[in-house]
Backbone as a printed PyTorch tensor [residue, N CA C, xyz], in Angstrom:
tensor([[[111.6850, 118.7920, 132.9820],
         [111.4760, 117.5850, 132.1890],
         [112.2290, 117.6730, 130.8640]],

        [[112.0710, 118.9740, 130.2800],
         [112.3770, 119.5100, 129.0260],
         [114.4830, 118.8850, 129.0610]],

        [[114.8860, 119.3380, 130.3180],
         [116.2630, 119.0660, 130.4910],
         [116.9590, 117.7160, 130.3380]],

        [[115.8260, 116.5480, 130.8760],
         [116.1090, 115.0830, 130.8160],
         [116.5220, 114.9730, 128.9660]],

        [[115.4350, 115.5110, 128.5020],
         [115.0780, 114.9050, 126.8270],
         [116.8730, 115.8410, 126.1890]],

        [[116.7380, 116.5190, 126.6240],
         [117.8420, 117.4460, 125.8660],
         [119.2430, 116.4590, 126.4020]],

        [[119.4420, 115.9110, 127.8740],
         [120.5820, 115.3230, 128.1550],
         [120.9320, 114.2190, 127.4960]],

        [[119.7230, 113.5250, 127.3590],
         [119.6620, 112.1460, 126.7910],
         [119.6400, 112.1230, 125.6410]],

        [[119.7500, 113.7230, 124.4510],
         [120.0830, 113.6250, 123.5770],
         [121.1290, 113.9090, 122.9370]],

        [[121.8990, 114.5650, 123.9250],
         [123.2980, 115.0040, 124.3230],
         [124.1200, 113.3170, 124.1070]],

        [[123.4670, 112.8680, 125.2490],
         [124.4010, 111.4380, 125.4600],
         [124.2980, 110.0140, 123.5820]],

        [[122.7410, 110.3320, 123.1430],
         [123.1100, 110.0570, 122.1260],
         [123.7720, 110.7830, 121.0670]],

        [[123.9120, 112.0260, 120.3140],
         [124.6570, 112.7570, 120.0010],
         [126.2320, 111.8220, 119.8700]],

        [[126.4330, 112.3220, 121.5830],
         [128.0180, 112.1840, 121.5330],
         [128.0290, 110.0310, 121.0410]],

        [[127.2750, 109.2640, 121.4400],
         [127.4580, 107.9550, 120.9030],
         [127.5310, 107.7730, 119.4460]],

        [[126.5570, 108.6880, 118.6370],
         [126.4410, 108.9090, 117.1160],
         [127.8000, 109.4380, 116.6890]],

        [[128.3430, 110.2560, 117.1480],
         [129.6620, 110.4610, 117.0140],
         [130.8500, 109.6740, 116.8260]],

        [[130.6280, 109.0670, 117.8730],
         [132.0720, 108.0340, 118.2660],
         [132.1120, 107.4240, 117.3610]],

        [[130.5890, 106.3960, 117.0120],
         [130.2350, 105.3570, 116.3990],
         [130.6550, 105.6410, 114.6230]],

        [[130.2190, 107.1450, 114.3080],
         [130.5650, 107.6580, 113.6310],
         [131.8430, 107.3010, 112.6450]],

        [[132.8900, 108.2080, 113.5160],
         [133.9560, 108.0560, 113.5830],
         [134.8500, 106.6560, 113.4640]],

        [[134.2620, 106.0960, 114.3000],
         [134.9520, 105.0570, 113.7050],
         [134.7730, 104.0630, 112.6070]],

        [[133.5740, 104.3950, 112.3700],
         [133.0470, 104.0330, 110.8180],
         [134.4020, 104.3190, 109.4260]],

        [[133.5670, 105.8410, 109.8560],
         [134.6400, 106.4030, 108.9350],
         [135.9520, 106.1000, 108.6250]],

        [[136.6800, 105.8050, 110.2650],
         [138.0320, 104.8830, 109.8310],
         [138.1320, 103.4230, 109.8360]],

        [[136.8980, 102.9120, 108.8930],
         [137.0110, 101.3390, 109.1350],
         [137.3560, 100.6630, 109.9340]],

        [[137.2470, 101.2610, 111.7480],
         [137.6740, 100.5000, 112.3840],
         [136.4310,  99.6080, 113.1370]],

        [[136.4900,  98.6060, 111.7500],
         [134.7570,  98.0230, 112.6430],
         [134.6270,  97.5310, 113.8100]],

        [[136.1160,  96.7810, 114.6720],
         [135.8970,  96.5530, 115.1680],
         [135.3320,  97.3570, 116.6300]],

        [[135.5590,  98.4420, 116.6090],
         [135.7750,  99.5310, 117.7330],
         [134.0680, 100.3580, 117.4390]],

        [[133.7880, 100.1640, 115.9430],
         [132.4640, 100.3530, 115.8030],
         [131.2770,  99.6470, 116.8100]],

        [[131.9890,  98.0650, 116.0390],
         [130.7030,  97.1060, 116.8510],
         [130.4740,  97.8210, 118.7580]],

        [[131.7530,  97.7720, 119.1250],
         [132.1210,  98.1880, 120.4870],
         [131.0740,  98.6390, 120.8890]],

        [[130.9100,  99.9610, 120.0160],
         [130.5480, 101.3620, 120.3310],
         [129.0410, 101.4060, 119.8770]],

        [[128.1960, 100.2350, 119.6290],
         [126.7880,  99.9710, 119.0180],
         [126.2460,  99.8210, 120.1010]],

        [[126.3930,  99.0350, 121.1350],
         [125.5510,  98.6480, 122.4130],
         [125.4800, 100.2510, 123.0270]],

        [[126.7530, 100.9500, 123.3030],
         [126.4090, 102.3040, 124.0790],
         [125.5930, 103.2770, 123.1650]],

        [[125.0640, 103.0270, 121.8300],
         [124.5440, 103.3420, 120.6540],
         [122.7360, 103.5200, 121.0960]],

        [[122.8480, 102.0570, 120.9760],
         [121.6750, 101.7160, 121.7280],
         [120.7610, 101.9210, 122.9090]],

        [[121.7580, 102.1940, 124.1320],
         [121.0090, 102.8720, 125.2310],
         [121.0910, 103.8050, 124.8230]],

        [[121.4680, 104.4130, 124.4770],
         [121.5820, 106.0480, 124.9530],
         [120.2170, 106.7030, 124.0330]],

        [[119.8820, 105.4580, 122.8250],
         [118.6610, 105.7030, 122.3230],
         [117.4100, 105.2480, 122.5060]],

        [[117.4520, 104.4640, 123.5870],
         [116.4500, 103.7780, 124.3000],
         [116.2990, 104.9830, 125.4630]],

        [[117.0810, 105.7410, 125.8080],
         [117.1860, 106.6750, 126.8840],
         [116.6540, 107.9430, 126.3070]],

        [[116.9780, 108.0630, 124.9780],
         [116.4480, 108.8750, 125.1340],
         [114.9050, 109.1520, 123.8940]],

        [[114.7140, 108.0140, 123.8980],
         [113.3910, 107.7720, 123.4830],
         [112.1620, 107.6720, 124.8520]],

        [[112.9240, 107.2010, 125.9450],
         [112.0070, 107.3540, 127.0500],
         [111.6970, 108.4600, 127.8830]],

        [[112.9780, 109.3110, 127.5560],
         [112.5530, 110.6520, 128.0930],
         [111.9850, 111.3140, 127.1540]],

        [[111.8630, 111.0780, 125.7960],
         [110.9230, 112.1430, 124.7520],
         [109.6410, 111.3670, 125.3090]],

        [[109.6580, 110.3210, 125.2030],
         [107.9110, 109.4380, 125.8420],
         [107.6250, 110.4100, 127.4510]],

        [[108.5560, 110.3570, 127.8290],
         [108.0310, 110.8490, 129.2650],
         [107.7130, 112.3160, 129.3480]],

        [[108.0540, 112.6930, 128.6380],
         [107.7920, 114.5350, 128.8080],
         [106.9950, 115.0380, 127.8120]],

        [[106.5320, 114.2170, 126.6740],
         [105.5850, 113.7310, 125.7920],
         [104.0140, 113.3340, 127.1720]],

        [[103.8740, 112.8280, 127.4660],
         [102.8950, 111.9740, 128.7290],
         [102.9450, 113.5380, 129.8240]],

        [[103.5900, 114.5900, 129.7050],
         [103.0980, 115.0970, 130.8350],
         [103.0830, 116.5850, 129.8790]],

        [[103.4460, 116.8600, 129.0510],
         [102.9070, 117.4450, 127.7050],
         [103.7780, 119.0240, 128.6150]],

        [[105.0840, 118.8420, 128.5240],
         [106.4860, 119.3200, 128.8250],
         [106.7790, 120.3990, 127.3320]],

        [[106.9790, 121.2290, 127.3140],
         [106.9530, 122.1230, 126.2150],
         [108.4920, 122.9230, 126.2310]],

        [[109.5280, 122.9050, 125.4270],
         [110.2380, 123.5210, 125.5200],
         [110.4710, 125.1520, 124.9450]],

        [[110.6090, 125.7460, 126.1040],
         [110.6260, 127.3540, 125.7420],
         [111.5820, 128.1360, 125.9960]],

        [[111.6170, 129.5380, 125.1750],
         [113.1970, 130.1230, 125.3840],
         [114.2280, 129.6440, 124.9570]],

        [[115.3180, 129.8600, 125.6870],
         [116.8020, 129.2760, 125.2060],
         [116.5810, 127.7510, 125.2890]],

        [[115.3270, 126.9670, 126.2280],
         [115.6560, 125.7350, 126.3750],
         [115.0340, 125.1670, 124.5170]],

        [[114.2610, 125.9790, 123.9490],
         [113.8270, 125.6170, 122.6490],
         [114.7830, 125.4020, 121.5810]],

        [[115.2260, 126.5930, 121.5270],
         [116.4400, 126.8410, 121.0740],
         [117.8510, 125.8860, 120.6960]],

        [[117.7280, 125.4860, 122.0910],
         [118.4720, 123.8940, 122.5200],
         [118.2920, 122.9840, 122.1150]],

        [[116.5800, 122.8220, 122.0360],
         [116.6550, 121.4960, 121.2190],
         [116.0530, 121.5000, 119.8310]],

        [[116.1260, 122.4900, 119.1890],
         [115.9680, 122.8120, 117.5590],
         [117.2920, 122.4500, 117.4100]],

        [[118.2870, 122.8450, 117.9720],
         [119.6170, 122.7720, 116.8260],
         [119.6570, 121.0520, 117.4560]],

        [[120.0040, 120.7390, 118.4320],
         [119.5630, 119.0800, 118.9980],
         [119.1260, 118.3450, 118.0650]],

        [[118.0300, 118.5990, 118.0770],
         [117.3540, 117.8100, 116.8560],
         [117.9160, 117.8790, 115.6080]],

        [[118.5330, 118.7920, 115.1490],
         [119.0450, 119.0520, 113.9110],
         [120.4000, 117.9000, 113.6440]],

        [[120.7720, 118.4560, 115.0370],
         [122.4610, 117.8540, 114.6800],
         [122.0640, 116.3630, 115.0140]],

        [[121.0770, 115.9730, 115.6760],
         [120.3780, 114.4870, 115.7840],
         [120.5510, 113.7640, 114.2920]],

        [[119.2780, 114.3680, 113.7210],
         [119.2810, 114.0790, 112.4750],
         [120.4960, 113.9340, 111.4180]],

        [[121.5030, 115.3470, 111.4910],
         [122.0840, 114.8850, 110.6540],
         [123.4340, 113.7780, 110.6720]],

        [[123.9520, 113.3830, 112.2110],
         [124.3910, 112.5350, 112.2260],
         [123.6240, 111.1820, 112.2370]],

        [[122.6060, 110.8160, 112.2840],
         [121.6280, 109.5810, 111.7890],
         [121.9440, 109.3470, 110.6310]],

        [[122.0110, 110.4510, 109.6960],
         [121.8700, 110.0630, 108.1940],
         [123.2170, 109.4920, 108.1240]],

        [[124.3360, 110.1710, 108.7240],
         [125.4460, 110.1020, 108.5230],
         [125.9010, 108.8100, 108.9570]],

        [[125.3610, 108.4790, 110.5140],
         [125.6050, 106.6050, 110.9110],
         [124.8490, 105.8140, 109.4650]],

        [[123.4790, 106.0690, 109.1470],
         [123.2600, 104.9180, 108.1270],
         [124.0840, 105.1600, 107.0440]],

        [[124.6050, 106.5240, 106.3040],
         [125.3210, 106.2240, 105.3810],
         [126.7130, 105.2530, 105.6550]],

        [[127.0590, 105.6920, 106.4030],
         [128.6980, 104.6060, 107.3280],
         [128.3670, 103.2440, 107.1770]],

        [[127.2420, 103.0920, 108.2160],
         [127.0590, 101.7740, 108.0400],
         [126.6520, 100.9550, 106.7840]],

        [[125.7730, 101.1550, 105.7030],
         [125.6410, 100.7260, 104.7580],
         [126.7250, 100.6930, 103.9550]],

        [[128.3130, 101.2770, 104.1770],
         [129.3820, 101.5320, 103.5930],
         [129.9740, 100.1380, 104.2820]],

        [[129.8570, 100.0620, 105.3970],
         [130.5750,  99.2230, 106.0850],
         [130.0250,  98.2910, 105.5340]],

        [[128.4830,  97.5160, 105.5490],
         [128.6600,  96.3090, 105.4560],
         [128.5320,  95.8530, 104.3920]],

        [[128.1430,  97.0400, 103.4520],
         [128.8200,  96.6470, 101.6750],
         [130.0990,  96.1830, 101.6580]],

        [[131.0850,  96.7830, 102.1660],
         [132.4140,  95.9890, 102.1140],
         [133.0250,  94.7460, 102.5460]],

        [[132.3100,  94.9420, 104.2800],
         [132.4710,  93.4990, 104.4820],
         [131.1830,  92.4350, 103.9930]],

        [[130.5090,  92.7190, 102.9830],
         [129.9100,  91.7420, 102.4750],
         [130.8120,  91.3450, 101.3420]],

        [[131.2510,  92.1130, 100.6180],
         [132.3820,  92.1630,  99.4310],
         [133.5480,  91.6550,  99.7300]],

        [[134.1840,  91.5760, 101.1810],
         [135.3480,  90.9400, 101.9160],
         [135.0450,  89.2140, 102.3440]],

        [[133.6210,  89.1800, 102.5260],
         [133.2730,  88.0120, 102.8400],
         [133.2780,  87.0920, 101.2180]],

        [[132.3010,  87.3940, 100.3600],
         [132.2170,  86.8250,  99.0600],
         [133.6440,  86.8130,  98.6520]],

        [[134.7680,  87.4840,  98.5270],
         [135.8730,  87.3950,  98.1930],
         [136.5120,  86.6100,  98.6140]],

        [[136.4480,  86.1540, 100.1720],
         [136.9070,  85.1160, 100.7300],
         [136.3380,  83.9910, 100.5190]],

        [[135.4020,  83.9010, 100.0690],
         [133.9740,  82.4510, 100.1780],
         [134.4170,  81.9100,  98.5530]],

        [[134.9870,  82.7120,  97.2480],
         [135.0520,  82.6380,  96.3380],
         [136.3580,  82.0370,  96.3660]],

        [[137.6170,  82.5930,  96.8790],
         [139.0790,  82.0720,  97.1720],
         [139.0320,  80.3090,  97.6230]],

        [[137.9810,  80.7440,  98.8030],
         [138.2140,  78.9540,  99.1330],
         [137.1020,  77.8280,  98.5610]],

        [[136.5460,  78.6400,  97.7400],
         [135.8360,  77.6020,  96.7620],
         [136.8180,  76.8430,  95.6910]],

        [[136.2690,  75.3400,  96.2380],
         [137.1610,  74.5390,  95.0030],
         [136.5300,  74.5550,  93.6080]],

        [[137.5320,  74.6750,  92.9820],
         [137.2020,  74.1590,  91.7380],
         [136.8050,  73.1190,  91.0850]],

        [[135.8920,  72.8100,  90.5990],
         [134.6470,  71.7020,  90.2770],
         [135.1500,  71.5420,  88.5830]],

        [[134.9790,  72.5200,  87.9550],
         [134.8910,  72.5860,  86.7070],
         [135.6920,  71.2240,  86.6610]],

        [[135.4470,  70.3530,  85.0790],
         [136.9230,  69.3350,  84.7270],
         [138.1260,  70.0500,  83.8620]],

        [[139.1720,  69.4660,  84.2800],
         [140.2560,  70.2690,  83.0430],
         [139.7680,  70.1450,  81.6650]],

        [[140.3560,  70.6750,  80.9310],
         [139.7830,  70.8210,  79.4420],
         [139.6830,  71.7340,  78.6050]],

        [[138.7930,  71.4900,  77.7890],
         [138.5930,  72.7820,  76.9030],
         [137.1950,  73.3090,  77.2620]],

        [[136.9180,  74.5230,  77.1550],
         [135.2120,  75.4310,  77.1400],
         [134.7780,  75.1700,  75.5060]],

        [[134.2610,  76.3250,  75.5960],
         [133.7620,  77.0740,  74.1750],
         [134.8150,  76.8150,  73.0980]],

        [[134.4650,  76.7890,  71.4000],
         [135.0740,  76.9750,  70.8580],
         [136.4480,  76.6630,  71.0970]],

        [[136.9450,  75.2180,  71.9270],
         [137.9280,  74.2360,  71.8150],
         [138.8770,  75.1580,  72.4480]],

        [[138.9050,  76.3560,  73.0160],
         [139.9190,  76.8720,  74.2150],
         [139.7160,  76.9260,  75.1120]],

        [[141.2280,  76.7460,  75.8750],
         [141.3320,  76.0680,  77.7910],
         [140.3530,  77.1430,  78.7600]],

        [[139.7490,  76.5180,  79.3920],
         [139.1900,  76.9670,  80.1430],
         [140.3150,  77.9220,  81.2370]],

        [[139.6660,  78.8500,  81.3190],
         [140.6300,  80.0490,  82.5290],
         [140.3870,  79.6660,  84.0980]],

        [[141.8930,  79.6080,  84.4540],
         [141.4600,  79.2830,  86.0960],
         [140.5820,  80.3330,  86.7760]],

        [[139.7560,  79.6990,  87.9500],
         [139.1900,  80.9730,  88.3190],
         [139.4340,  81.9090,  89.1720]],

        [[139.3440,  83.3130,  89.2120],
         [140.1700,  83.8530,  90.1650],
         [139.2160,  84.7310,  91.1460]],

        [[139.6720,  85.0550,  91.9480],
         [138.9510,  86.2630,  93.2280],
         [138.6160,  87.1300,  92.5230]],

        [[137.8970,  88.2180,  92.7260],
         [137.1840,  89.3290,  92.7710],
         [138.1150,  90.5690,  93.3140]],

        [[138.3310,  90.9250,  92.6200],
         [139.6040,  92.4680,  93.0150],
         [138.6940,  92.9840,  94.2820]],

        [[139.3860,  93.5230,  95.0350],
         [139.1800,  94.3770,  96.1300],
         [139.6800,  95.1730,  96.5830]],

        [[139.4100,  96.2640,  96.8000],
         [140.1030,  97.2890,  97.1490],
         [139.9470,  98.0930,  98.6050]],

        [[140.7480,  97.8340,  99.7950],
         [139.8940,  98.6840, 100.8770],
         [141.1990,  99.8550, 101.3100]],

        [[140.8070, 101.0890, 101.4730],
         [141.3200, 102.1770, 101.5370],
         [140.8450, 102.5960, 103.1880]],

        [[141.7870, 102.8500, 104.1610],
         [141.5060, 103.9460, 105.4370],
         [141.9240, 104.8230, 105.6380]],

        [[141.1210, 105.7660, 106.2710],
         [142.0890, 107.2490, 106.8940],
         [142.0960, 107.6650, 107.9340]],

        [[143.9020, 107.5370, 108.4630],
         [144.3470, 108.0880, 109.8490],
         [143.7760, 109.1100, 110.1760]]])
């Protein structure tokens, strides 16, 4: 039983990875891709921790062993997908407002502001996006 939970955490593992990865190289689109196989593989293997959980499956020996560091390297790529992702959609929230700001018309009337000087046209929001090959 102990073997299901360890495979199925294998198979998420390697999805946390990919998904990872391509974070890292802003390639969102290949991210999104890679979210659905994200998803089973954590639905999979949430049902085999439920299932060997329900028959009270104990891992011992080398198979323990297996899934201490498992779990470990679980965890620390989790942290590592939410840090990515919260990177990601800070930017493309920042890519979106930048664009939403560009094609906003200008309302203001010509004229003067404050203290009888011309009002400044308005401009975009600097942006900066950086990737690595």
């Amino acid at each position: 039983m102990m073997d299901a939970v360890i495979a199925a955490g294998e198979r998420l593992a390697e999805a946390l990875r990919a998904e990872n990865e391509a974070l890292a190289a802003l390639d969102l689109t290949r991210a999104a891709a890679l979210a659905t196989r994200k998803v089973q593989a954590t639905d999979a293997f949430a049902a085999a921790a439920r299932a060997a959980e329900q028959v009270k499956a104990r891992a011992q020996g080398e198979t323990r062993a297996q899934a201490e560091r498992l779990a470990a390297a679980l965890a620390e790529l989790g942290q590592e997908n939410r840090r990515l992702l919260e990177h990601a959609i800070a930017l493309q929230s920042r890519v979106i407002e930048t664009i939403a700001q560009a094609t906003r018309p200008y309302t203001a009337a010509p004229g003067y502001g404050r203290a009888g000087r011309h009002r400044p046209a308005p401009q975009a929001a600097a942006l900066a996006v950086a990737t690595r090959a």
